[in-house]
ChimeraX commands (.cxc) that place a marker at each C-alpha (Angstrom):
marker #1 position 0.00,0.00,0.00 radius 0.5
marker #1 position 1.15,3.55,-0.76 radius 0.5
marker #1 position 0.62,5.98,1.74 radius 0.5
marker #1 position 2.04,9.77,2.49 radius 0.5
marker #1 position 3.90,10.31,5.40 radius 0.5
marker #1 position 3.71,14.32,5.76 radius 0.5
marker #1 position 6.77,15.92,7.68 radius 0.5
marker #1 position 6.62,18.65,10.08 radius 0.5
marker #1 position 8.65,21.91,9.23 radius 0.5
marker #1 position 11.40,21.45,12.24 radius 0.5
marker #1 position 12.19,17.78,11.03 radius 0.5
marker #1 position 12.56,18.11,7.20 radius 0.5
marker #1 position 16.19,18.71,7.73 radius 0.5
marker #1 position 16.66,15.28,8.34 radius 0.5
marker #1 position 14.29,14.21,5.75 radius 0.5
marker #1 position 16.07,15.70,2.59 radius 0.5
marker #1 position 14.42,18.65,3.07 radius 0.5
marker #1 position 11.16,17.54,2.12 radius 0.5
marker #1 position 7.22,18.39,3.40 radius 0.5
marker #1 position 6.30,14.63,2.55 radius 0.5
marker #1 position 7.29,11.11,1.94 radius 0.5
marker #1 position 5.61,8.15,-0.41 radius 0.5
marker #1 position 5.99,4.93,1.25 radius 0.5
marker #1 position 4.70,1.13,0.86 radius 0.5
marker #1 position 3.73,-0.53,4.03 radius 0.5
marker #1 position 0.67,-2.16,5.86 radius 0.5
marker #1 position 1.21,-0.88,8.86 radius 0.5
marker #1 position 1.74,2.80,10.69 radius 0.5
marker #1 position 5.05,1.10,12.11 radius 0.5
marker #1 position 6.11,-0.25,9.08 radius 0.5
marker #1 position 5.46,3.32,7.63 radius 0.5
marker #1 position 7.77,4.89,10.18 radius 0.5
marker #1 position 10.69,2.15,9.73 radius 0.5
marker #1 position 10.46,2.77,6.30 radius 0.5
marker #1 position 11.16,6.27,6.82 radius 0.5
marker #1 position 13.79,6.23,9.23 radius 0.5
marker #1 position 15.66,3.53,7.12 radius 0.5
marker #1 position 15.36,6.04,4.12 radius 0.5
marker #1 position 16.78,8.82,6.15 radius 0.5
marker #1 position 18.35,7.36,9.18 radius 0.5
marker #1 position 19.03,10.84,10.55 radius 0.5
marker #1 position 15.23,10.47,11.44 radius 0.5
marker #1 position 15.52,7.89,13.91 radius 0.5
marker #1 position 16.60,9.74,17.06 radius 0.5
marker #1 position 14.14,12.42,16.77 radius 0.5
marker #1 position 11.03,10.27,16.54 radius 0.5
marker #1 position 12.19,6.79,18.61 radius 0.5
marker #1 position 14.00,6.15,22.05 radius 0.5
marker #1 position 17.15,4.15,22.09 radius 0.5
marker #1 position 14.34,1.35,23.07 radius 0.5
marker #1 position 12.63,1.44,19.46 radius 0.5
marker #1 position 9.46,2.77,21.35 radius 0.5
marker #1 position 8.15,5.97,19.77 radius 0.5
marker #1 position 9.17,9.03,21.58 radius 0.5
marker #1 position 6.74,10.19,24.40 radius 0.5
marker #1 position 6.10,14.21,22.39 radius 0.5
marker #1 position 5.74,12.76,18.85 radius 0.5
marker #1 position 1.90,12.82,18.07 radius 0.5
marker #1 position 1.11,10.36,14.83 radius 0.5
marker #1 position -2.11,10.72,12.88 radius 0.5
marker #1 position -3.57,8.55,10.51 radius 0.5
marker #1 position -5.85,10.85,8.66 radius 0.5
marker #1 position -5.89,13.08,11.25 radius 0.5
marker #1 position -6.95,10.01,13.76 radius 0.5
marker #1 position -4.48,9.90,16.67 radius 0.5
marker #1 position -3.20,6.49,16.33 radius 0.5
marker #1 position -3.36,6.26,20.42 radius 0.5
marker #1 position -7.32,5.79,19.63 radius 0.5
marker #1 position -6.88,3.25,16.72 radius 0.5
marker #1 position -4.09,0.17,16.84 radius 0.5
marker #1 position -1.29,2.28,18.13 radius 0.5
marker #1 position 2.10,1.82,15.41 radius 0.5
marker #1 position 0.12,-1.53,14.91 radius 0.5
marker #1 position -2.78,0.39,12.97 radius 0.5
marker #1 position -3.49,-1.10,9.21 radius 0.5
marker #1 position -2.82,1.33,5.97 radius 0.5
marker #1 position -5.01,1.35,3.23 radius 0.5
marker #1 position -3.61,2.98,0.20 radius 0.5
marker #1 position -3.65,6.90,-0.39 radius 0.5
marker #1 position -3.56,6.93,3.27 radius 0.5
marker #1 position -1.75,9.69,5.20 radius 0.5
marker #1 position 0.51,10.08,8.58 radius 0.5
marker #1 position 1.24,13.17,9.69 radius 0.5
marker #1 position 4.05,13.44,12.69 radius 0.5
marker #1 position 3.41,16.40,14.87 radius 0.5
marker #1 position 5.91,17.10,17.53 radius 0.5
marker #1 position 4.61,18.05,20.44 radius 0.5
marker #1 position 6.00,22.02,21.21 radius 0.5
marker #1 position 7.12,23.03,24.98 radius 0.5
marker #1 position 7.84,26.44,26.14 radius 0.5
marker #1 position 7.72,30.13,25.59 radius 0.5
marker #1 position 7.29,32.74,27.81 radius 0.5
marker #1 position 6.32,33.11,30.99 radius 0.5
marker #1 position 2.15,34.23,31.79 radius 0.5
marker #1 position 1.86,38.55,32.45 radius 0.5
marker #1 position 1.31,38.48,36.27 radius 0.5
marker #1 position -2.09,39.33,35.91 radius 0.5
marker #1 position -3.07,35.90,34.22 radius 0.5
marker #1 position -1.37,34.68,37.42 radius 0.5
marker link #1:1,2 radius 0.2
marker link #1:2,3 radius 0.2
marker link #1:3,4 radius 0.2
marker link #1:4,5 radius 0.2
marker link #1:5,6 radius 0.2
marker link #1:6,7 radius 0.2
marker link #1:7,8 radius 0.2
marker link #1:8,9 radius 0.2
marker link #1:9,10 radius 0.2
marker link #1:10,11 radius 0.2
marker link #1:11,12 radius 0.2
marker link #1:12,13 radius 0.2
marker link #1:13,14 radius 0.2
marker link #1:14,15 radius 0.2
marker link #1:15,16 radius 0.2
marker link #1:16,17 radius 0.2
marker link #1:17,18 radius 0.2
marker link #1:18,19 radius 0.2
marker link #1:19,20 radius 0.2
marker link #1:20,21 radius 0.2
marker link #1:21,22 radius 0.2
marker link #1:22,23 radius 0.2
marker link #1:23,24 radius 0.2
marker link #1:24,25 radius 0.2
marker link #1:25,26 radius 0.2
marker link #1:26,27 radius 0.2
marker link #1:27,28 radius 0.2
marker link #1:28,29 radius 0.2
marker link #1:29,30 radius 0.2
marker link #1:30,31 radius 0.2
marker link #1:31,32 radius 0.2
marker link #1:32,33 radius 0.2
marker link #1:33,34 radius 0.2
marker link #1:34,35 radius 0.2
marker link #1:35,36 radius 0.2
marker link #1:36,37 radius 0.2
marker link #1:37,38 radius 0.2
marker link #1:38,39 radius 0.2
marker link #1:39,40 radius 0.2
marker link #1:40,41 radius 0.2
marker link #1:41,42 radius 0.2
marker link #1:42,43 radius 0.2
marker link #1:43,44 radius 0.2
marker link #1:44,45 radius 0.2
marker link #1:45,46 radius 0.2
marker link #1:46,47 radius 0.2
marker link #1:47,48 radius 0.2
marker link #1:48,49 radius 0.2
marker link #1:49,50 radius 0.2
marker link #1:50,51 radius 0.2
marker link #1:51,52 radius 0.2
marker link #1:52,53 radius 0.2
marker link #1:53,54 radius 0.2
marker link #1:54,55 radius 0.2
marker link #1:55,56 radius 0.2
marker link #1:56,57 radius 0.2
marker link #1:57,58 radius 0.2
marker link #1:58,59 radius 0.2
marker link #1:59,60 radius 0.2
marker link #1:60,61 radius 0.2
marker link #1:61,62 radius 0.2
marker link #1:62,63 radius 0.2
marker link #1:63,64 radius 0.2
marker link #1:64,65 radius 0.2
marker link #1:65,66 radius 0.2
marker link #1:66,67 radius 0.2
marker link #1:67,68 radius 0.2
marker link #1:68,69 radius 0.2
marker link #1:69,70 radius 0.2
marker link #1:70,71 radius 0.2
marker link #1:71,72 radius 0.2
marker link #1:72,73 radius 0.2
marker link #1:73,74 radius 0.2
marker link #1:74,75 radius 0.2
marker link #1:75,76 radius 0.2
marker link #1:76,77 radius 0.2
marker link #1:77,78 radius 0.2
marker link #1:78,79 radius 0.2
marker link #1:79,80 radius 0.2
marker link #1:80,81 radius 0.2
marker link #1:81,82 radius 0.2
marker link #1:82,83 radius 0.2
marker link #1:83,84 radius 0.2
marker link #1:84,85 radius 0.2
marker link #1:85,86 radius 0.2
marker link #1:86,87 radius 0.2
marker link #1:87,88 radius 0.2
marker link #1:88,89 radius 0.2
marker link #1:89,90 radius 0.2
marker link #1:90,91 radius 0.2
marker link #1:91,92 radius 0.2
marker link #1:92,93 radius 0.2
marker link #1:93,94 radius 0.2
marker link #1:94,95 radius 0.2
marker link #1:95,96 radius 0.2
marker link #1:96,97 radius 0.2
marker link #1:97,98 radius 0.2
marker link #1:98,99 radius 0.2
view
């Protein structure tokens, strides 16, 4: 099955600069090893040194949280598409009146 993994903006460095990948696979994790064995560089920003998907990177299956479906276990059909959204920390402190 083809599907289209779509790559957020902070992590197409490491994806050959691209917004979006074509890749054959049944499954989401078979999706996301494909990936990361195209562009290795990947790996460490989306999986622990465990092979378990990092705790801040969000994966939707047409905008479906996988967390609600199979998990990385969840079945592709083709035309499908992943999106990986970081999760984003920080910024700046609340005025003192929202305190």
């Amino acid at each position: 099955m083809a599907v289209k993994v779509v790559i957020p903006t902070p992590l197409r460095q490491f994806a050959g600069k691209q917004d979006s990948i074509e890749i054959s696979a049944g499954t989401v994790a078979e999706a996301l090893s494909g990936l990361t064995n195209q562009y290795s560089e990947l790996r460490r920003h989306l999986f622990t040194d465990e092979g378990k998907l990092r705790s801040f990177v969000n994966v939707y299956l047409n905008d479906e949280d996988i967390r609600y479906l199979e998990n990385d276990q969840t079945p592709l059909k083709d035309n499908d598409v992943i999106s990986i959204v970081p999760s984003i920390a920080g910024g700046r402190p609340a005025p003192s009146f929202c305190r």
